[in-house]
C-alpha positions in Angstrom: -27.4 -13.0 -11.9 -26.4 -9.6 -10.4 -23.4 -7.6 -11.2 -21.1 -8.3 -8.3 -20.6 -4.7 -6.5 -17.1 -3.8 -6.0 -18.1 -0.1 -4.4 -18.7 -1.1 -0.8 -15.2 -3.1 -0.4 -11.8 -2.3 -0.2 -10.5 -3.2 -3.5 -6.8 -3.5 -3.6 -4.9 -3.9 -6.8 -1.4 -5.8 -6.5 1.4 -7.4 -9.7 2.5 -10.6 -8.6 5.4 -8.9 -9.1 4.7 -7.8 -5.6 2.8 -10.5 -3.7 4.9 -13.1 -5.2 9.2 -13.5 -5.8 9.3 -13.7 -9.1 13.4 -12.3 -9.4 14.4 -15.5 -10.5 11.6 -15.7 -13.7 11.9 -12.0 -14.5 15.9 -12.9 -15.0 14.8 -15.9 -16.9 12.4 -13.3 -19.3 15.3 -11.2 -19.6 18.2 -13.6 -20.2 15.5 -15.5 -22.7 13.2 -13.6 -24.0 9.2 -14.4 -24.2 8.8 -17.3 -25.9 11.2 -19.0 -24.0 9.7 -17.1 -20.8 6.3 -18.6 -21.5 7.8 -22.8 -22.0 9.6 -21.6 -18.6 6.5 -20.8 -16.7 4.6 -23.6 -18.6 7.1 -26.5 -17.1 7.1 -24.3 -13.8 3.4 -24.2 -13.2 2.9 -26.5 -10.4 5.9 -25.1 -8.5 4.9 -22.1 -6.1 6.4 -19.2 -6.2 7.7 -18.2 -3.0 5.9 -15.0 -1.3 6.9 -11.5 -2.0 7.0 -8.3 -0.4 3.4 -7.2 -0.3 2.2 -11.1 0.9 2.3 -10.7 4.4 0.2 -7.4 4.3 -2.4 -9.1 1.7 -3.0 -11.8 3.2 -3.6 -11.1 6.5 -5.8 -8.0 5.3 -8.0 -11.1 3.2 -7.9 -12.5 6.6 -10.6 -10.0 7.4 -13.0 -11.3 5.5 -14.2 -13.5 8.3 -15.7 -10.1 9.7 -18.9 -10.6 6.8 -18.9 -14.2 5.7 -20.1 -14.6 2.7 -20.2 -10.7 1.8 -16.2 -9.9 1.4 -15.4 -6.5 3.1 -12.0 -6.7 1.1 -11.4 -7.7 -2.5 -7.4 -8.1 -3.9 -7.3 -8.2 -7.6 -3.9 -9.3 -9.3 -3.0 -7.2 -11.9 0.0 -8.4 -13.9 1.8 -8.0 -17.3 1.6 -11.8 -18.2 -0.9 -13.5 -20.9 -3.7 -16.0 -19.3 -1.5 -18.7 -20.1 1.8 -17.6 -18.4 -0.2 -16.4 -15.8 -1.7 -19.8 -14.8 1.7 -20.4 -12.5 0.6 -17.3 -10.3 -2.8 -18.1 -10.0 -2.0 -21.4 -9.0 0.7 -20.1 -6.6 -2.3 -18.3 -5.2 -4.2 -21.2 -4.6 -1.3 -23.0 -3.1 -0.6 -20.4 -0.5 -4.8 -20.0 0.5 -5.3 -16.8 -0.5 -9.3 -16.0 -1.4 -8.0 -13.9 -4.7 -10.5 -15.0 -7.4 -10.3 -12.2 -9.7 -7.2 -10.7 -12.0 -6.2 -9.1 -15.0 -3.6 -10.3 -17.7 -2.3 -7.6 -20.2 0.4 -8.7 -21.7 2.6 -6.4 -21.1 0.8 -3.5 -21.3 0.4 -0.8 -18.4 -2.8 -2.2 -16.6 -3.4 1.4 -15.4 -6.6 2.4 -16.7 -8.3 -0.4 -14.8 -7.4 0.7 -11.1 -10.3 3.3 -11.1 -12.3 0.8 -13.2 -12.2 -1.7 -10.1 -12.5 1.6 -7.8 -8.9 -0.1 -6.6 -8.0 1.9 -3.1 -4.4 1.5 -3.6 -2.7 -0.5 -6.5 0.5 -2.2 -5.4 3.5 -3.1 -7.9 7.4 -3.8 -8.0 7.2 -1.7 -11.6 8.5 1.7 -11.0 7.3 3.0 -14.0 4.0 1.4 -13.8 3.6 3.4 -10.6 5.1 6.5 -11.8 2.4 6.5 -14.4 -0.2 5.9 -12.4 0.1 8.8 -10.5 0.7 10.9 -13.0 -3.0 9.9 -13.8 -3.9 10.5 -10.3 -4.6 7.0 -9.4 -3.4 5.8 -6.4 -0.3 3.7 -6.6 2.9 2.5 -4.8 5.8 0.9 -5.7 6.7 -1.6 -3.3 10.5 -1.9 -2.4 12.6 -5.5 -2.0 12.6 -6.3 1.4 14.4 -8.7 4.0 11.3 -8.2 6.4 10.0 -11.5 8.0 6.9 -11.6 10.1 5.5 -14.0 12.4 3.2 -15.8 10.6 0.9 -16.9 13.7 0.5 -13.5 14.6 -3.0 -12.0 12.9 -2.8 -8.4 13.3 -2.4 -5.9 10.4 -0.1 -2.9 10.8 0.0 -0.4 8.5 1.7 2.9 8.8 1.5 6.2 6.6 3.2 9.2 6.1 1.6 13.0 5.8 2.3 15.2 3.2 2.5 14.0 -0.5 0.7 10.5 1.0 -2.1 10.8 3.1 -2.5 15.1 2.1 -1.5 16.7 -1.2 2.0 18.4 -1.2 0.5 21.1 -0.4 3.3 22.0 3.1 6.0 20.5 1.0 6.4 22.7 -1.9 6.6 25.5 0.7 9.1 23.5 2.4 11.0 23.4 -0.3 11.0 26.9 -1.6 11.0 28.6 2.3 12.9 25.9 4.4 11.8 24.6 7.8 11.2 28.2 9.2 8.6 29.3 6.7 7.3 25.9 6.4 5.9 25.7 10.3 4.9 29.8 9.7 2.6 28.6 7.2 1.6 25.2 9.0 0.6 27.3 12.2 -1.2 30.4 10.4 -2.9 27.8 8.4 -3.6 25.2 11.9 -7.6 25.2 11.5 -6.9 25.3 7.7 -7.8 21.4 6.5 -5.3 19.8 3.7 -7.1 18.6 0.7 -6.7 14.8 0.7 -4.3 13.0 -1.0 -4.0 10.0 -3.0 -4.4 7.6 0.2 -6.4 8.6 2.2 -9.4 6.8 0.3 -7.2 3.6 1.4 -7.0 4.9 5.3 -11.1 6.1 5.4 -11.2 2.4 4.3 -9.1 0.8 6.3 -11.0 2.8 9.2 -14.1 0.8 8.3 -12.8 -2.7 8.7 -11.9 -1.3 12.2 -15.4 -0.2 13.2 -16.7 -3.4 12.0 -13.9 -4.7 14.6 -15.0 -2.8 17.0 -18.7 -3.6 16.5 -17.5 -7.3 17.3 -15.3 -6.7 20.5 -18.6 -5.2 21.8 -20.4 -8.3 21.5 -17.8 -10.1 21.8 -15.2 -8.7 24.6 -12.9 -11.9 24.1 -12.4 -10.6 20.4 -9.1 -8.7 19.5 -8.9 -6.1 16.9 -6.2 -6.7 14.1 -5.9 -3.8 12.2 -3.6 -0.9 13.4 -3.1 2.3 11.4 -0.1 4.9 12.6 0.7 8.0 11.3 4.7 8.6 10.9 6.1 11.9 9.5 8.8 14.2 10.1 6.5 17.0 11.5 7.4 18.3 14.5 5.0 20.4 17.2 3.5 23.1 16.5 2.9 21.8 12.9 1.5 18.5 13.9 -2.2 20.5 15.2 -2.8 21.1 11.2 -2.2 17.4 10.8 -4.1 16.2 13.4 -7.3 18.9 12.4 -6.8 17.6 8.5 -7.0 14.0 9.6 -10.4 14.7 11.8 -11.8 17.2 9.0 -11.6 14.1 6.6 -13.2 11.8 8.8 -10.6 9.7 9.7 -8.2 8.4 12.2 -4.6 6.8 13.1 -4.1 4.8 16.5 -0.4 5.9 17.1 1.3 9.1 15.6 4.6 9.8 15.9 5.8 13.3 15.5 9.6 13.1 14.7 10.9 16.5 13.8 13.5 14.8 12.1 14.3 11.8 14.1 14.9 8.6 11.8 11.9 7.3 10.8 13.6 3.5 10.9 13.8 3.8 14.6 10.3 4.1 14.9 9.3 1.4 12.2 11.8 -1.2 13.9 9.6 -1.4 16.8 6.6 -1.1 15.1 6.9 -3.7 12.2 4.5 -2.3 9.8 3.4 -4.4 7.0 3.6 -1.9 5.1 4.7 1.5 5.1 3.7 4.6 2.6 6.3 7.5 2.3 6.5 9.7 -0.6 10.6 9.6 -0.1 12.7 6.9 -0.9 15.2 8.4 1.7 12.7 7.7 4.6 12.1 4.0 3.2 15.6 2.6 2.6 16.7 2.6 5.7 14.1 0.6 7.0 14.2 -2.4 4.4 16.0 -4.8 7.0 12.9 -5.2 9.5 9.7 -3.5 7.4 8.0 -3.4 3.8 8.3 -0.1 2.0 6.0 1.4 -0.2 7.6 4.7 -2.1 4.6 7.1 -3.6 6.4 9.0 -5.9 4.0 12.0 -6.1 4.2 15.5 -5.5 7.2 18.2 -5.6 10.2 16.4 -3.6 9.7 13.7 -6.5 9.8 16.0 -9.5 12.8 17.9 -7.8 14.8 14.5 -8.0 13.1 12.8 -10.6 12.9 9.2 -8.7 
């Protein structure tokens, strides 16, 4: 039998820390300890855990399977610190809930780091800051995924997902001037630079991905006119005009695209992402993500120079 072929799916690495609530047993490990932890989850098994803060955006994105039955564009692995055996309670709450998740990997609480470019994992989703702090230290890319009171509308199908520029989708390139020069030099550079690509940063493998599911859905909706695309990708970041143009010339030079992109110049970002209701939302600044908690899920990226300045 042949090797199954992870390279032309999106992979997506997530804890159950992240796609399931696990507060109340990571209080019970703590209060406990791990023997105690493990009897826990043993008379527990059968009980579901509730869904966490990166459920709604994994499952509908598993959802999109049905685009090439039998030949999964999209693959979520569960990578989480428990043994096999404490495990079993998760895998089972994945069963319960009907997710197609078939694969994961127990370490026992070591870092599972090494294997998110192993499983050529797009994006690896966790609720363990220092997992993710780690992680892209290595250069992998990673998010920590922030509690949320978000609720979505479980009937509705579609998939938003919404990024932000620098130190996300483009390296911190802009930022680091930003930081040294303030505003003023920061646009100087972004406008002599304008036809000047950014290199790409540690997401935009996940967005070039994300851009194929919506070709395939837009391969469908021309055979099918009745069919209605799902997945929606906006760009959010504090850039104002004229330093959007390098943006927008960095996104196309990579080969990829957003369907909205909102241009702030410092307007609160949680005014946009109300309306909006992303399932998730990348921002390398914790700041920008807060704020937000009550109606969206964040994902901070703690990478580049406004990271090491505060050491979050």
């Amino acid at each position: 039998m042949p090797a199954y072929d992870l390279t032309d799916r999106l992979v997506v690495g997530v804890a159950s820390s992240a796609l399931f609530d696990l507060s109340e047993s990571d209080a019970y490990f703590r209060e406990h300890g791990e023997a105690a932890y493990a009897t826990y989850q043993d008379d527990k098994v059968d009980v579901p855990l509730a869904p966490g803060p990166a459920f709604p955006f994994v499952s509908r994105l598993l959802q999109l399977n049905d685009l090439r039955p039998g030949d999964p564009l999209v693959e979520v692995i569960v990578l989480s610190r428990n043994d096999a055996s404490t495990g079993l309670r998760v895998m089972r709450s994945v069963d319960h809930h009907g997710l197609t998740v078939t694969r994961a990997i127990f370490t026992q609480g070591r870092q599972p780091l090494e294997y998110i470019p192993a499983f050529s994992m797009s994006v690896f989703l966790t609720q363990n800051r220092a997992d993710v702090r780690a992680a892209v230290a290595a250069g992998h890319p990673a998010g920590h995924v922030l509690p949320t009171n978000a609720a979505y509308d479980e009937d509705d199908r579609g998939l938003r997902i919404a990024f932000d520029f620098d130190a996300v989708l483009a390296t911190d390139e802009s930022e680091r001037i930003f930081q040294t020069d303030g505003l003023d030099g920061f646009v100087a550079n972004e406008v002599a630079k304008r036809d000047v690509a950014h290199e790409p940063g540690l997401l935009s493998p996940l967005l070039a991905h994300l851009n194929r599911l919506q070709r395939l859905e837009q391969e469908r909706q021309a055979v099918d006119p009745t069919y209605e695309p799902r997945v929606r990708i906006a760009l959010v970041t504090a850039r104002a005009a004229p330093a959007h143009e390098r943006a927008v010339r960095s996104l196309r030079s990579w080969g990829v695209t957003v369907n909205d992109a909102f241009f702030l110049g410092g307007v609160e970002k949680a005014k946009v992402l109300e309306v909006m209701r992303p399932h998730l939302f990348f921002d390398d600044q914790d700041g920008h993500l807060v704020k937000a908690l009550e109606t969206v899920a964040g994902v901070h990226v703690p990478y580049g120079v406004a990271n090491e300045e505060q050491g979050t």
